[in-house]
C-alpha positions in Angstrom: 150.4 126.7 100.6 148.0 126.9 103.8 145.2 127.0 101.6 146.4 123.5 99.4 146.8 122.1 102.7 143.5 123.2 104.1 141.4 122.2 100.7 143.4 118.6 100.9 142.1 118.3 104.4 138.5 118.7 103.8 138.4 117.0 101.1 140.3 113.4 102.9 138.2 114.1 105.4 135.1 114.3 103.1 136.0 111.1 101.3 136.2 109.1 104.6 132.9 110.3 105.6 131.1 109.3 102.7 132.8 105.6 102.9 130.2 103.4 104.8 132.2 101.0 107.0 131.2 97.0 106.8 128.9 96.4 109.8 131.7 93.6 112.6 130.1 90.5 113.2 129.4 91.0 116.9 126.9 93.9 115.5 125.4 92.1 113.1 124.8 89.1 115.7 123.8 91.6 118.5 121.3 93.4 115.9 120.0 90.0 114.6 116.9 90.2 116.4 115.5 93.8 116.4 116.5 93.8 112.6 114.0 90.5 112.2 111.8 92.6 114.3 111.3 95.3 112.1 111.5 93.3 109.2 108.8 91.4 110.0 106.2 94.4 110.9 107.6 96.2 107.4 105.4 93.7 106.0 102.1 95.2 106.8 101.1 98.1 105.9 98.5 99.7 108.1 97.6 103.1 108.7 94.3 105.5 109.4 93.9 109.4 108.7 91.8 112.3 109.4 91.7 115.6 106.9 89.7 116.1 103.9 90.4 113.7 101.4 88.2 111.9 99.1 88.6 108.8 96.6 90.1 105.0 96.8 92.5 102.7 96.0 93.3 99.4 94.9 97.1 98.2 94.5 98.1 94.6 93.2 101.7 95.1 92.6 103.2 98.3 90.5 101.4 97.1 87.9 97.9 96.4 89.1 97.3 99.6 90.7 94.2 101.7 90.2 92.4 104.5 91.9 92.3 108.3 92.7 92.7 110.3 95.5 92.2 114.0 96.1 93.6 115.0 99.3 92.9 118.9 99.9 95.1 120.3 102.1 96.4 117.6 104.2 95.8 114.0 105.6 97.3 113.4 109.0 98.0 109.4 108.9 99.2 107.3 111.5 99.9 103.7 111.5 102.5 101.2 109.8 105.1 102.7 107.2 107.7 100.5 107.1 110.9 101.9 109.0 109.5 105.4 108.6 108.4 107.3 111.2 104.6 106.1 112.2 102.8 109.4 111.1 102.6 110.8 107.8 101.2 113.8 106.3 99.8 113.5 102.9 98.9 116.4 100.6 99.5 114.7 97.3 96.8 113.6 95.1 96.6 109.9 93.8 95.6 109.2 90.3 95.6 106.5 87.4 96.0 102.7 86.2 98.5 100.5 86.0 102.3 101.6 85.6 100.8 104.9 85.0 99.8 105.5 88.4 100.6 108.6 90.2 101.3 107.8 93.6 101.3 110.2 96.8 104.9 111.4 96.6 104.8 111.1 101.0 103.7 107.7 100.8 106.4 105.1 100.0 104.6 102.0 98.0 107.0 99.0 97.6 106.8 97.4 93.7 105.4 94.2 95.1 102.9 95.7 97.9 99.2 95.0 97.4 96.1 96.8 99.7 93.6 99.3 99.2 92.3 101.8 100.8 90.0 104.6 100.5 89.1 108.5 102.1 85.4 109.7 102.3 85.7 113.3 103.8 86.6 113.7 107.2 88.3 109.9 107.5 90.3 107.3 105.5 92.2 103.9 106.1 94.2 101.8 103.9 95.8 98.3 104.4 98.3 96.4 102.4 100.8 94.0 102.6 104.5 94.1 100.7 106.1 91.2 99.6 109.0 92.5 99.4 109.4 93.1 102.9 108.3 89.3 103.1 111.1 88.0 101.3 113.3 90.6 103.3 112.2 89.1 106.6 113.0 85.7 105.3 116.0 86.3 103.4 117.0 87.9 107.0 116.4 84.6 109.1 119.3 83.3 107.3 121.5 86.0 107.5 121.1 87.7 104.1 119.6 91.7 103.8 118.2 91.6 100.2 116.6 95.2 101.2 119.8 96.5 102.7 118.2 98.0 105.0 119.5 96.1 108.6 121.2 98.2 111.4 
């Protein structure tokens, strides 16, 4: 009987765990601000890297994407990733065209981003801008998270 008890215990508990409360309104007023903050520098994607890596690419949405990318062992990257942290280390290789693009599986690329970059040994760079995250931040100014992504 201890054991029923026990297992219906952990598993209430589980349940009311995994329910995500609905943000009150004083939090999303007081988090307003920082959320249009972040928003608005998700936009821009900006970063720089050292490690040996060689190739380039160009993105125009998911479906205007071309390039390749060897990146042998690593690429430490630092700069803009959205609200990731602002380093990154890379060791996946980039290849391909289109909607068939492979894409660095530590890099997250939104469906409506376009940039290019490139890595020529020792050093590489790439900058891009989402859209997405555009029509996030202004979505946001009016009180709407189309990214659900707000605090």
């Amino acid at each position: 009987m201890n054991t029923l008890k026990l297992l219906f215990f952990v598993l209430t508990a589980t349940t009311c765990l995994a329910q995500e409360e609905e943000p009150s309104t004083l939090s999303k007023v007081l988090l307003w601000v920082p959320n249009r903050v972040v928003d608005f520098i998700e936009i821009f994607r900006v970063d720089v890297g050292v490690g040996p890596a060689l190739g380039a690419v160009v993105r125009v949405t998911d479906y205007g994407k071309i390039g390749a990318r060897v990146v042998t062992p690593i690429s430490l990257r630092v700069g803009l990733f959205g609200r990731n942290w602002p380093f990154l280390i890379e060791h996946s290789n980039e290849l391909g065209v289109g909607p068939l693009y492979l894409e660095s599986g530590e890099r997250e690329v939104t469906p409506l981003e376009v940039g290019a970059g490139f890595d020529f040994f020792l050093f590489g760079a790439y900058a891009g801008v989402s859209f997405d995250e555009a029509a996030d931040f202004l979505s946001g100014i009016i009180g709407e998270d189309i990214s659900d992504d707000d605090w």
